[in-house]
VOZA-694728 format. One record per atom (N, C-alpha, C, O): residue in one letter; x, y, z. Coordinates in steps of 0.001 Angstrom, whole numbers, plus 500000, padded with zeros to 6 digits. Layout:
N
aXYZ ...
***
This chain:
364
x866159093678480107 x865659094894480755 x866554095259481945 x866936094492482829 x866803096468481822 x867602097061483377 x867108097398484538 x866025097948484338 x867338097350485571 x866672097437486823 x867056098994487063 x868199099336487367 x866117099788486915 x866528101313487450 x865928101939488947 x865313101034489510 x865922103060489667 x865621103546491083 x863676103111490634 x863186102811489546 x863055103256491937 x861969102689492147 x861466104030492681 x860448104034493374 x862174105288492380 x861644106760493087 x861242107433491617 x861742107352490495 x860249108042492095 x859535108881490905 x859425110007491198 x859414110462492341 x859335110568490225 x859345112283490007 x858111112651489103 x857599112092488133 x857821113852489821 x856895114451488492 x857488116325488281 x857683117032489270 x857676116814486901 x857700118283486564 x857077118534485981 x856735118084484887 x856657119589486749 x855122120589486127 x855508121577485445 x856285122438485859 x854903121535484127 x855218123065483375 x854515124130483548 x853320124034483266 x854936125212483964 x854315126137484164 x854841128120483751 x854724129259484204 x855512127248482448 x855265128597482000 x855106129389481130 x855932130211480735 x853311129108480492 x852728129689479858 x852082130920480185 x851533131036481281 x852089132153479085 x851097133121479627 x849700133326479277 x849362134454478919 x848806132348479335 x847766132508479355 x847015132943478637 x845812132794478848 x847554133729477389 x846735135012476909 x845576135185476305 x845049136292476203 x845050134049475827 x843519133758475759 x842883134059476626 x841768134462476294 x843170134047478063 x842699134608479356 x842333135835479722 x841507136096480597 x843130136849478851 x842806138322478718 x841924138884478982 x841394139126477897 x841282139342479816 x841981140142480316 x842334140139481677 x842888141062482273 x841903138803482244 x842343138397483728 x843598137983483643 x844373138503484446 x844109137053482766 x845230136658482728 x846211138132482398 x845909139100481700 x847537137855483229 x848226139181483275 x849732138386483155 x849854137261483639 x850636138928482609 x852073138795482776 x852717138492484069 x853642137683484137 x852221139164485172 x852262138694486695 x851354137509487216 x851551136787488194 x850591137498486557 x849331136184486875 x848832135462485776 x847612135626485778 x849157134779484884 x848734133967484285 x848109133069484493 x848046132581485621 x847502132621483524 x846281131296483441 x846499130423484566 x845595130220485377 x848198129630484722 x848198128828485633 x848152129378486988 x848451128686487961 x847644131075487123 x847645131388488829 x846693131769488996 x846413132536489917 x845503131119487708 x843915131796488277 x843231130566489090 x843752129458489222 x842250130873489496 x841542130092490299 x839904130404489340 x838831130907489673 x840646129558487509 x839150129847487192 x838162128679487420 x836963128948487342 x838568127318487714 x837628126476488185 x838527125599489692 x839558124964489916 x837250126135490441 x837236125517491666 x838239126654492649 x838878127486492004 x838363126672494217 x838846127292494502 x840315127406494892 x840687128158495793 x841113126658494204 x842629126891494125 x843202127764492620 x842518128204491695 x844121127786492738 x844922127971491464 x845041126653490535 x845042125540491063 x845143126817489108 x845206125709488644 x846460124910488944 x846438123680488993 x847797125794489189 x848934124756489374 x848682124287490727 x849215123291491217 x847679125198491424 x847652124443493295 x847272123242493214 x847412122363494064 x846516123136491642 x845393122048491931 x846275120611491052 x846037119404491091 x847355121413490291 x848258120130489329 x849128119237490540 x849542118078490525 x849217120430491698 x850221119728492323 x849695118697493616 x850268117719494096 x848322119346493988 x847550118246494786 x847078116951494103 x846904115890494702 x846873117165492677 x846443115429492190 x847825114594492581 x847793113368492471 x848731115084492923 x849616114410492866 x849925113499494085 x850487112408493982 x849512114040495224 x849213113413496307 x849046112264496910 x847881111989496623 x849620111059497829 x849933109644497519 x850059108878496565 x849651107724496435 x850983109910495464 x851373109070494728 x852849109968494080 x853645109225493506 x853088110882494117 x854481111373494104 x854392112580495297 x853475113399495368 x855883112481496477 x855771113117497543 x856263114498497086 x856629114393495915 x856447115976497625 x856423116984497231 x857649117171497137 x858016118060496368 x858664116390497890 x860296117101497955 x860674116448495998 x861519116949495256 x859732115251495645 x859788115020494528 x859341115278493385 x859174114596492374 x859111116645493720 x857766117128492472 x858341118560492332 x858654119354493218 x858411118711490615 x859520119828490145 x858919120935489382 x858232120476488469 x858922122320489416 x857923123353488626 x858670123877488263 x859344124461489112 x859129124066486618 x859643125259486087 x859025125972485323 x858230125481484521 x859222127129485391 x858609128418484937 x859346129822484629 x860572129890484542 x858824130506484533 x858897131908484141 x860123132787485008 x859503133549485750 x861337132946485170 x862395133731486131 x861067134769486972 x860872134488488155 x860392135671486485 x859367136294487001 x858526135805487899 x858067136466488831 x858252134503487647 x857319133680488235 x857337133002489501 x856443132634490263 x858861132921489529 x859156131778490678 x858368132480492037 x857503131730492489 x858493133607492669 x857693133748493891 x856673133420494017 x856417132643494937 x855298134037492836 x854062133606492520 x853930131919492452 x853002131259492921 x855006131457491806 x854388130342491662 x854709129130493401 x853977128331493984 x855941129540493613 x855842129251495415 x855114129702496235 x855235129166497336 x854386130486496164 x852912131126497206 x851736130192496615 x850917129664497367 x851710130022495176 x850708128807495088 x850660127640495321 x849621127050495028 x851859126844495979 x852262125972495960 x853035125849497032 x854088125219496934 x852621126473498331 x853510126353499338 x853775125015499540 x854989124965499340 x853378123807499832 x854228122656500207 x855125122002498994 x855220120787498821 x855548122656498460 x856556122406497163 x857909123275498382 x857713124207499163 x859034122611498141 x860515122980498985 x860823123843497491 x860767123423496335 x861228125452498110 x861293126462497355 x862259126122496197 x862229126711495117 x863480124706496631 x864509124874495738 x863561124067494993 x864219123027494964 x862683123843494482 x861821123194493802 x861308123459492431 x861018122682491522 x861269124852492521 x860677125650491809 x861325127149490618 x861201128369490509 x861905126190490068 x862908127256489167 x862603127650487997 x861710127104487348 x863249128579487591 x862581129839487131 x863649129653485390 x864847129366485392 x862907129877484241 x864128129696483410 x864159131212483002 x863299132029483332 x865590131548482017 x866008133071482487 x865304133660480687 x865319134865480438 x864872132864479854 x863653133096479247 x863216131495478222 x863732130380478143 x861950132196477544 x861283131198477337 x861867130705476041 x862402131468475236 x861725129138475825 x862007128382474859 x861474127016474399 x862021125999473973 x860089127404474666 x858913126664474578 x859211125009475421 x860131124691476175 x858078124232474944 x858133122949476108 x859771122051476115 x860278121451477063 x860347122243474626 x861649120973474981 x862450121541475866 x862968120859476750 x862633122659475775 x863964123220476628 x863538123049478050 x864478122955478839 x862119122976478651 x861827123014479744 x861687121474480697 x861772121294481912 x861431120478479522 x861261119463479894 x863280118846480308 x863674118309481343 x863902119125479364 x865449119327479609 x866057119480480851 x866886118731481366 x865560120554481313 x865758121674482450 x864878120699484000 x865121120637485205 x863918120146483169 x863202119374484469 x864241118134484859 x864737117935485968 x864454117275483526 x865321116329483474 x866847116366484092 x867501115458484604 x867163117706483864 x868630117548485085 x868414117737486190 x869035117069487017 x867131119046486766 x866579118611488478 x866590117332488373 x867763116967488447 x865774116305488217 x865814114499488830 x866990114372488732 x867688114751489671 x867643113751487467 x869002113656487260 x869809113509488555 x870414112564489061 x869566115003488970 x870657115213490134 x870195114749491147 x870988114828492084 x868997114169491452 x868598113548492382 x868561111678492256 x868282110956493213 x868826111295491196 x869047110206490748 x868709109936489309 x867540110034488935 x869749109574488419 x870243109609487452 x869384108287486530 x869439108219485302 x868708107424487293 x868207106270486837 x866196106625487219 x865508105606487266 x865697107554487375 x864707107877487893 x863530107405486670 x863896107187485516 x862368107308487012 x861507107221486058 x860445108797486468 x859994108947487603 x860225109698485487 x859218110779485864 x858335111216484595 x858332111000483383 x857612111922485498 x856461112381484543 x856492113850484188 x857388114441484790 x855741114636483349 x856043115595482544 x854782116053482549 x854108115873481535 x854141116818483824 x853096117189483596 x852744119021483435 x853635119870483454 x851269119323483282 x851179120376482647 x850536121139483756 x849839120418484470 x850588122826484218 x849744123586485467 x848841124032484943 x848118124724485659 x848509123895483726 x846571124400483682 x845633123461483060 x844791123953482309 x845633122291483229 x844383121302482677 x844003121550484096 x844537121844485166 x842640121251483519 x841598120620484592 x841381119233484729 x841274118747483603 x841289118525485467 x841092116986485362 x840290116650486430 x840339117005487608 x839502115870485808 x838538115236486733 x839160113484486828 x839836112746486110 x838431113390488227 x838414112189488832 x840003110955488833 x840469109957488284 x840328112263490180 x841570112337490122 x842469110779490737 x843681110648490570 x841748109898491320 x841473108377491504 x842252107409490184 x843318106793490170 x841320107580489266 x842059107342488096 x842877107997487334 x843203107418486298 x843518109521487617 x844208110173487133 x845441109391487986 x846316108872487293 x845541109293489294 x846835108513489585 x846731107428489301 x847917107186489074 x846184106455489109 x846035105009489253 x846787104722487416 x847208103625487049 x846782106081486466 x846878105468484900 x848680106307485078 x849692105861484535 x848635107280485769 x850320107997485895 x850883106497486839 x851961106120486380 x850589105969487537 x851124105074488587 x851630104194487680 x852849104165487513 x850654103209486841 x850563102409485756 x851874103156484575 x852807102362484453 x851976103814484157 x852966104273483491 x854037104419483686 x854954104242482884 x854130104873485115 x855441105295485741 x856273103708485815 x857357103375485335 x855305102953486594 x856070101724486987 x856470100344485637 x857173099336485700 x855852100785484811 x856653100399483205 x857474101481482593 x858130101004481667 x857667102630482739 x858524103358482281 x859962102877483090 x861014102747482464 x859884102685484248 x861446102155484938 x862062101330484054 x863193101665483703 x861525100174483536 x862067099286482953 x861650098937481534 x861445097813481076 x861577099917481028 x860980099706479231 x861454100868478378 x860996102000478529 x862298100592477559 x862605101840476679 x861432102246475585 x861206101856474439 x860995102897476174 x859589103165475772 x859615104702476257 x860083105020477350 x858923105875475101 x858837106826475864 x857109107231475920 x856538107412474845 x856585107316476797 x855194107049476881 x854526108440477154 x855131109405477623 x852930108419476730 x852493109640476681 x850905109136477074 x850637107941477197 x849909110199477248 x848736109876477718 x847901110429477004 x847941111655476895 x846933109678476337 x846436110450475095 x844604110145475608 x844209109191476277 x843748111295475034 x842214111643475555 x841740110732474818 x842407110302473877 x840526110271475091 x839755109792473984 x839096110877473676 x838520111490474575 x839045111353472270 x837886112498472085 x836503112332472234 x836018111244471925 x835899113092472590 x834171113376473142 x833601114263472356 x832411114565472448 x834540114837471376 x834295115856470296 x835279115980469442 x836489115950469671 x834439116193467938 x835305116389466796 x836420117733466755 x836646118339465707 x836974118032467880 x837577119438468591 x838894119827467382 x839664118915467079 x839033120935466875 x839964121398466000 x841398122147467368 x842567122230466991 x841101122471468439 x841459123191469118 x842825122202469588 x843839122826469901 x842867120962469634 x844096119984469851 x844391119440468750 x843920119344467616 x845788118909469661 x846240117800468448 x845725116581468481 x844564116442468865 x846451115541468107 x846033114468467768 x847026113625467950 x848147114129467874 x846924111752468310 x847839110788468079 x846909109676467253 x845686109687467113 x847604108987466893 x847035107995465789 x847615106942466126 x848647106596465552 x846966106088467312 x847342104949468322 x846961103661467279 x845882103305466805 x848810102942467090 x848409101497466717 x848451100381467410 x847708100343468391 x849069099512467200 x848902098270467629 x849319098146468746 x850270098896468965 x848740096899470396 x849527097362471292 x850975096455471968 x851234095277471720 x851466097022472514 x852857096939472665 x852849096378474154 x853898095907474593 x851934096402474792 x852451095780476699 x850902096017476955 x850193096524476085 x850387095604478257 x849775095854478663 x850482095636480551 x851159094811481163 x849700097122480868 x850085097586482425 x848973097763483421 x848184098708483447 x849013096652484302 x847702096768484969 x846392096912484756 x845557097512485433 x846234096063483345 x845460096029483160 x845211097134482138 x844058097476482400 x845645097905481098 x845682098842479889 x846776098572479419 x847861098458479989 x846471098451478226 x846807098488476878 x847599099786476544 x847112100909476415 x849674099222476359 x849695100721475896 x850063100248474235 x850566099255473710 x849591101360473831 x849481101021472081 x850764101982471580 x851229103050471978 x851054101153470622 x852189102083469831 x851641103469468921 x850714103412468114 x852510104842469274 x851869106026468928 x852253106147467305 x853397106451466967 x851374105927466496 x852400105607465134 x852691107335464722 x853543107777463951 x851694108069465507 x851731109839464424 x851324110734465485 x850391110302466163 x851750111792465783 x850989112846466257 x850982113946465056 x851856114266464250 x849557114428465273 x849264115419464126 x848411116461464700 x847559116357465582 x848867117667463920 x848723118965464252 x846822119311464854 x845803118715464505 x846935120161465567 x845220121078465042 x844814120830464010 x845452121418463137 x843686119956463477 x842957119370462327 x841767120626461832 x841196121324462670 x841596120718460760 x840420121107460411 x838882120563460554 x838857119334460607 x837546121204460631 x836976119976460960 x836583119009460236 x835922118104460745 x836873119005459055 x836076117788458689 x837293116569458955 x837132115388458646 x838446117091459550 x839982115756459578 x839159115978460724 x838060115466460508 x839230116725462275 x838519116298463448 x837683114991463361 x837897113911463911 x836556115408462431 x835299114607462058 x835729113203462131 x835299112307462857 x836733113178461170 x837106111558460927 x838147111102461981 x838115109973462471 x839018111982462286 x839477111042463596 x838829110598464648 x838995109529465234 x837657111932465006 x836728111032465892 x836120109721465612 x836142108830466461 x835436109527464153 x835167108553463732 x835915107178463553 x835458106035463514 x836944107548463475 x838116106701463220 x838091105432464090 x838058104252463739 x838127106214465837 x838305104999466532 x839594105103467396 x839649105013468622 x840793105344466386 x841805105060466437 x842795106423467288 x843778106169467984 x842286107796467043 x842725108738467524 x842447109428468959 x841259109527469266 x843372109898469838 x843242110528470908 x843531112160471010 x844284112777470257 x843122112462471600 x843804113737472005 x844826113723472451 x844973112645473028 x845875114467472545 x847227114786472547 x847357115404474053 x847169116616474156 x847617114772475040 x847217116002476442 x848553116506476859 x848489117128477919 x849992116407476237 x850826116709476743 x851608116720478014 x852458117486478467 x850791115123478640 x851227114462479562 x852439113748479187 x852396113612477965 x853773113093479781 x854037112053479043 x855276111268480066 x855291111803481174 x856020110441479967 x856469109555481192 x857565108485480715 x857435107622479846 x858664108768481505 x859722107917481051 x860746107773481407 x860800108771482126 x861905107215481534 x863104106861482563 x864142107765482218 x864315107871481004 x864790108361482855 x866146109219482459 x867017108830481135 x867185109486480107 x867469107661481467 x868163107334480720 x867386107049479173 x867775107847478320 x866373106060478692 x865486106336478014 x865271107998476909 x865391108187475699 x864949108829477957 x864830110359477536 x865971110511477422 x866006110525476191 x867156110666477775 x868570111272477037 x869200110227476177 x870264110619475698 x868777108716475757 x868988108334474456 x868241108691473369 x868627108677472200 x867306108969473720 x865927109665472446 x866593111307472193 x866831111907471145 x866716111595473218 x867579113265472792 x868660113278472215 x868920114091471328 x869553112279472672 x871133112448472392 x870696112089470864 x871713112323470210 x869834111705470111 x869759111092468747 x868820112156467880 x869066112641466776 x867599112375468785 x867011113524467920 x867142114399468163 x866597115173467376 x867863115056469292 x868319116968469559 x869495116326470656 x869461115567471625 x870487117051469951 x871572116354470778 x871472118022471808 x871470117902473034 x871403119340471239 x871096119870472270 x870212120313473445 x870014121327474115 x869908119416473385 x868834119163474558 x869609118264475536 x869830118378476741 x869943117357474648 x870813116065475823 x871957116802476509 x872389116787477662 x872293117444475412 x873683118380476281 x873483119467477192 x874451119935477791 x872300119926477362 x871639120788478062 x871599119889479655 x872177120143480712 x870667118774479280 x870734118087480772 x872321117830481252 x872666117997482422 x873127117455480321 x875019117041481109 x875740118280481542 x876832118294482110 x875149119125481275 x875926120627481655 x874842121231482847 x875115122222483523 x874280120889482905 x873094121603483933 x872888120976485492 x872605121568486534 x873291118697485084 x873149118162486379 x873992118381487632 x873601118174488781 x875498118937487180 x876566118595488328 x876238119502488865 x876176119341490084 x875868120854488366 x875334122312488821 x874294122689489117 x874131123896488944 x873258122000489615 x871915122387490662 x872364122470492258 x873175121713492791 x871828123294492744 x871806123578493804 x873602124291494484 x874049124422495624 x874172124596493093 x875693125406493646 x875490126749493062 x874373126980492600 x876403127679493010 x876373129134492822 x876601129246491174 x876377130272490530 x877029128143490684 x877204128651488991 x876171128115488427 x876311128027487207 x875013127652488900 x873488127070488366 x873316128139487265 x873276127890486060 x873180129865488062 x872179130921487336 x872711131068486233 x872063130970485191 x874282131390486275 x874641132293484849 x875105130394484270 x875728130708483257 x875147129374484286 x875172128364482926 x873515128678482718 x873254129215481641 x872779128507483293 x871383128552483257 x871034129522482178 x870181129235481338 x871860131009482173 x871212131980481575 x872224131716480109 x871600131752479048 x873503131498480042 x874406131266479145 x873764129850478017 x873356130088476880 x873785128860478438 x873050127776478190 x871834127986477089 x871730127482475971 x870920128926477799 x869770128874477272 x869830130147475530 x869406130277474382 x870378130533476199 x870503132035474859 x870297131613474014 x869280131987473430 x871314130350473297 x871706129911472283 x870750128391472214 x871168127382471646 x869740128460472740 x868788126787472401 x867567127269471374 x867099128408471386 x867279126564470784 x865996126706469653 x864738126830470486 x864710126089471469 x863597127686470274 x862652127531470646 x861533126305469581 x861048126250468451 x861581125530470786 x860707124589469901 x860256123600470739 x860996123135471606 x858670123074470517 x858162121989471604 x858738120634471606 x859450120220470691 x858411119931472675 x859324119009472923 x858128117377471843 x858542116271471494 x856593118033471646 x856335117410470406 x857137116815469317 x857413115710468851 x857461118478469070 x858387118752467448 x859324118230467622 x859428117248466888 x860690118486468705 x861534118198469211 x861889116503469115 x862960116087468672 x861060115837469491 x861180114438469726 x859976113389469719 x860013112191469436 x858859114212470126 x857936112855469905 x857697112665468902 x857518111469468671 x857510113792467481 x856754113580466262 x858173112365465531 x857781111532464713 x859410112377465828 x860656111912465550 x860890110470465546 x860966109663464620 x861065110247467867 x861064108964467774 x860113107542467142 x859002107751466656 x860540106484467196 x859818104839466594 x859280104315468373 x858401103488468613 x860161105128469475 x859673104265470831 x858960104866471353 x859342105138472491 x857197105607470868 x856310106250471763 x855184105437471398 x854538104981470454 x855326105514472997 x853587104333473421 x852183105241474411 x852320105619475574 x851272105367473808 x849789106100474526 x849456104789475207 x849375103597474911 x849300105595476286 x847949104778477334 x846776105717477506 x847131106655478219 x845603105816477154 x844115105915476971 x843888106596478361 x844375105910479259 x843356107619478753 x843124107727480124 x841482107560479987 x840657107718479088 x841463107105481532 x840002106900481949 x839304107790482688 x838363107444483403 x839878109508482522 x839379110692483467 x839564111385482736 x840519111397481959 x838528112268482826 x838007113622482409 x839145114569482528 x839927114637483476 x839142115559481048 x840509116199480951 x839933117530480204 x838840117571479639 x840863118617480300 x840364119634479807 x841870120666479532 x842839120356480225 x842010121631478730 x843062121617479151 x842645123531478850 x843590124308478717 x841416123971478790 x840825125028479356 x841398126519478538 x841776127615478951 x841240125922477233 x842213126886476124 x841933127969476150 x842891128702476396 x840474128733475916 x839749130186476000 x838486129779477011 x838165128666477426 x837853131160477270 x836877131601477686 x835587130300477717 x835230129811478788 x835169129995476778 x834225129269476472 x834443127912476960 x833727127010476525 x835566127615478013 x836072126098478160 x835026126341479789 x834622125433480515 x834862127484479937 x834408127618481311 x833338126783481121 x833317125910481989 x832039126669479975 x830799126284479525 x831044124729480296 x830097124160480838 x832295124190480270 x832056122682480730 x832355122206482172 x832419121068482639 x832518123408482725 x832405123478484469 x831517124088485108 x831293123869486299 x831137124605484677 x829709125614485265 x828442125309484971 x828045125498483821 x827762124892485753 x826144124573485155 x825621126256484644 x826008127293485181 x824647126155483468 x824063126628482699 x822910126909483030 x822090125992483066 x822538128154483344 x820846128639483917 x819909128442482572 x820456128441481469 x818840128317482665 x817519128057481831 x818080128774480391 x817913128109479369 x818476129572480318 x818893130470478769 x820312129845477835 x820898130379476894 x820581128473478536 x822020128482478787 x823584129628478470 x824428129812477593 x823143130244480091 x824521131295480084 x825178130329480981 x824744129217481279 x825902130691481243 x826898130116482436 x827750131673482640 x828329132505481942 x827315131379484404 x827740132628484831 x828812132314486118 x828502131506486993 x829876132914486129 x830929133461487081 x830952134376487777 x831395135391487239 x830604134482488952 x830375135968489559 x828819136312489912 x828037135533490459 x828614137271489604 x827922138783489760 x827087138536488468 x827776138441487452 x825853138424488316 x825486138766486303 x823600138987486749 x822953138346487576 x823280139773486120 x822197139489485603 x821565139600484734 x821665140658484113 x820664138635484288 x820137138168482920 x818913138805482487 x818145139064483414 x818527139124481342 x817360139974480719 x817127139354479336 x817791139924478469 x816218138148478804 x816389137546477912 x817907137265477346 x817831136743476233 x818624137365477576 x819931136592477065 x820151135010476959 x819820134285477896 x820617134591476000 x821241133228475874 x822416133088475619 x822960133980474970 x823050132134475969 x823899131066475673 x825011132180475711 x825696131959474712 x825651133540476542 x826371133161477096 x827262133157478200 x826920132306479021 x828587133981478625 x829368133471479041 x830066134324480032 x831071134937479673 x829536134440481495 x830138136044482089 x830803135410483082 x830494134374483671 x832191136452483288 x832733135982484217 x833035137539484590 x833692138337483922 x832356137763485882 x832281138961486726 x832404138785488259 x831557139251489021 x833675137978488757 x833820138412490476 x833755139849490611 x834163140627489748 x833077140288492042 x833542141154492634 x832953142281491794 x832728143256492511 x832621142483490497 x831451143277489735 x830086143056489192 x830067142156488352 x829103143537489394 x828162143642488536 x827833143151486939 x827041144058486683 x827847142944486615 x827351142901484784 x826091142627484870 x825692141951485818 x825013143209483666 x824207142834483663 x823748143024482072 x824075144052481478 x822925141915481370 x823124141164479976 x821677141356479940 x820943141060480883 x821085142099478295 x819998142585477814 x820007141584476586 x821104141545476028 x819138140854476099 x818974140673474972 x819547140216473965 x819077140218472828 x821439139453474561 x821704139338473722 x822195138232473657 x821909137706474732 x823025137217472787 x823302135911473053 x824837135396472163 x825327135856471131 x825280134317473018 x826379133936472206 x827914134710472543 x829040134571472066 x827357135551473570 x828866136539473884 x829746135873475070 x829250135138475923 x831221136251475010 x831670136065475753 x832007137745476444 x832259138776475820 x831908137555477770 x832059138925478825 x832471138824479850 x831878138058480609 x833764139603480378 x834670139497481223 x835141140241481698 x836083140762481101 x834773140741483061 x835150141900484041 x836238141623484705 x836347140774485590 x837288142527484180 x838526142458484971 x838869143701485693 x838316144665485163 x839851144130487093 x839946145056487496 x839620146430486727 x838692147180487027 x840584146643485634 x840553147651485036 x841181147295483222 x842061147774482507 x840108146165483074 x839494146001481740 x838449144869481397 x838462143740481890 x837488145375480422 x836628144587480250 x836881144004478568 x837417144581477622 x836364142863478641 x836438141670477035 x834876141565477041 x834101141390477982 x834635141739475603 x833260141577475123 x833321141332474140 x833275142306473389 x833477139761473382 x833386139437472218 x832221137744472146 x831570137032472910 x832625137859470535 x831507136386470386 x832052135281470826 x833269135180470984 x831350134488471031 x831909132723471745 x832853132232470845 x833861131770471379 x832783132189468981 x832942132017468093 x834192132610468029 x835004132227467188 x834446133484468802 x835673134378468473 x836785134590469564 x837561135545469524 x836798133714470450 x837434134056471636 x838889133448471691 x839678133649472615 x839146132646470531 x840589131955469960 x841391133658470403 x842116134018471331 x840765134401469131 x841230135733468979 x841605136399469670 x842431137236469306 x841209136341470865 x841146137228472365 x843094137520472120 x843511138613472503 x844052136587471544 x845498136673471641 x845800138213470876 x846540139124471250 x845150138137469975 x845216139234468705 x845144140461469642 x846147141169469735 x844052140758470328 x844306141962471378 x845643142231472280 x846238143287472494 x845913140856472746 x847143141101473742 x848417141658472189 x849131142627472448 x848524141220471220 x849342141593470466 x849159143034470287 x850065143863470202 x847937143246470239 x847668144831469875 x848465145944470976 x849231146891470795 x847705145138472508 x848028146185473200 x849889146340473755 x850354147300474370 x850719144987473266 x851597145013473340 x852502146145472237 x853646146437472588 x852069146622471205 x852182147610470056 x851588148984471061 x852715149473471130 x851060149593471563 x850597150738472244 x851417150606473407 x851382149601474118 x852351151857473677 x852984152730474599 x852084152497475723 x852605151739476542 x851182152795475974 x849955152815477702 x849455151758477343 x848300151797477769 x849717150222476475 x848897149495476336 x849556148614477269 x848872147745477810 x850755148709477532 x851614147886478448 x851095147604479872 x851152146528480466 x850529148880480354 x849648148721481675 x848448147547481622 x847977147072482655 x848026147149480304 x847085145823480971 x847255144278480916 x846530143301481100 x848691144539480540 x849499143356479975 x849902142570481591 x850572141538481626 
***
């Protein structure tokens, strides 16, 4: 085993647009800049779990070229060169890449983590105590490690890992060898992985040493690896932007799943012991909000008139619900969402629509 730096890093991804969020979520404000549970932003809140246990000059956000101001006003104690912007999107590998030459250039032997700006996570105690545990076997284990849910539900809405036998144990957990990650299940495959035993949720956490991550790349996407050797000597000088924008043109859009975890033989899950969410549509609100006698769960402003079960989120407006049940309803400046609970996956299908309409661009 090699002795590598004893400094850790964490990069936050942050740049998804939300669009299940619709109609709050906006192209200027996305999911990760709402404050839909609790009163920060969700990335305010990715970057405070982080807190005695990775310091801020060490903690990395890339996102959206658009984004970078927004996302430094949410995140003021993040050092602005912190927070970079890619010049467009190319889903999670290219970004995790892009995170990997920030450390890099800060030390080339680093062990970091790969985390996400819109889960919710509870009981954030053991949320560092299982990243801590990972981090400090990732220094010295060619191992590329990931953090997988136990499911609490037969959920079609994630993926899946199919955890075998285990491989180390770190402070006390067991990390098990990841033999499969597999797609959004149908439910009756949900059904049985829950049953199984054996399967986690997929949280798109994941943790591992520099060097480690650019032997797993240099073998399963060599352009990715070549992405980090062209990108490290050039942070923080004047030819960063245009390799940055040159660089990227020509990379595949594709997750860093597909990319490499579904690929490599060296991925190991560790089990977390805290509450996780990762707050996909409308209806994720149902598991943060207590539920009045009808079970609605209300956000805001609402009032109820025989209605059940469901789901208003009205700051700053009025709504008020007759008779009916099972809806999701959502007052935004200047648009409102009114569909079934059942149906709120869909909510994307609108943003596609209104992206097709000339004046539809204004609610985008």
């Amino acid at each position: 085993m090699r002795r590598v730096s004893v400094a850790h890093y964490a990069v936050i991804l942050a740049g998804g647009r939300g669009e299940r969020f619709w109609p709050l979520s906006r192209q200027e404000r996305p999911k990760q800049l709402l404050d839909l549970v609790g009163d920060k932003t969700l990335l305010a809140q990715a970057v405070d779990r982080l807190i005695g246990l990775i310091p801020p000059e060490r903690v990395f956000v890339v996102t959206n070229q658009d984004l970078v101001g927004p996302c430094c006003a949410a995140a003021p104690q993040l050092p602005v060169a912190n927070v970079v912007g890619e010049p467009v999107g190319r889903d999670t590998a290219a970004a995790v890449a892009l995170g990997a030459a920030l450390v890099k250039a800060r030390d080339p032997a680093a062990a970091f983590c790969v985390l996400t700006a819109d889960h919710v996570i509870g009981d954030h105690d053991a949320f560092r105590q299982t990243l801590c545990a990972a981090l400090q076997y990732a220094r010295d284990a060619d191992w590329l490690l990931t953090i997988g849910i136990p499911p609490t539900e037969p959920s079609t809405a994630y993926g899946y890992i199919d955890a075998g036998e285990p491989v180390a144990t770190v402070d006390g957990r067991e990390l098990l060898r990841a033999r499969r990650f597999v797609e959004k299940p149908d439910p009756a495959t949900a059904q049985h992985y829950l049953e199984s035993g054996t399967f986690c949720w997929n949280s798109g956490m994941f943790i591992w040493s520099l060097p480690v991550l650019e032997a797993a790349l240099q073998h399963h996407c060599p352009p990715l690896a070549e992405l980090i050797m062209d990108l490290t000597p050039l942070v923080g000088t004047p030819q960063w932007t245009a390799t940055l924008t040159e660089t990227y043109a020509s990379l595949e859009k594709i997750s860093i799943d597909y990319a490499l975890m579904e690929k490599a033989d060296n991925v190991a899950m560790i089990r977390s012991t805290f509450a996780w969410d990762d707050v996909g549509s409308w209806p994720a609100l149902a598991h943060h909000f207590a539920a009045d006698t009808g079970g609605n769960v209300v956000v805001g402003d609402c009032v109820v008139q025989a209605a059940k079960g469901n789901i208003v989120y009205s700051r700053g407006r009025l709504t008020a619900l007759v008779g009916v049940e099972d809806l999701v309803v959502v007052q935004a400046a200047d648009a409102t969402l009114i569909c079934p609970r059942s149906q709120a996956q869909a909510v994307k299908q609108i943003v596609e629509q209104l992206k097709q309409r000339p004046e539809g661009t204004r609610y985008l």
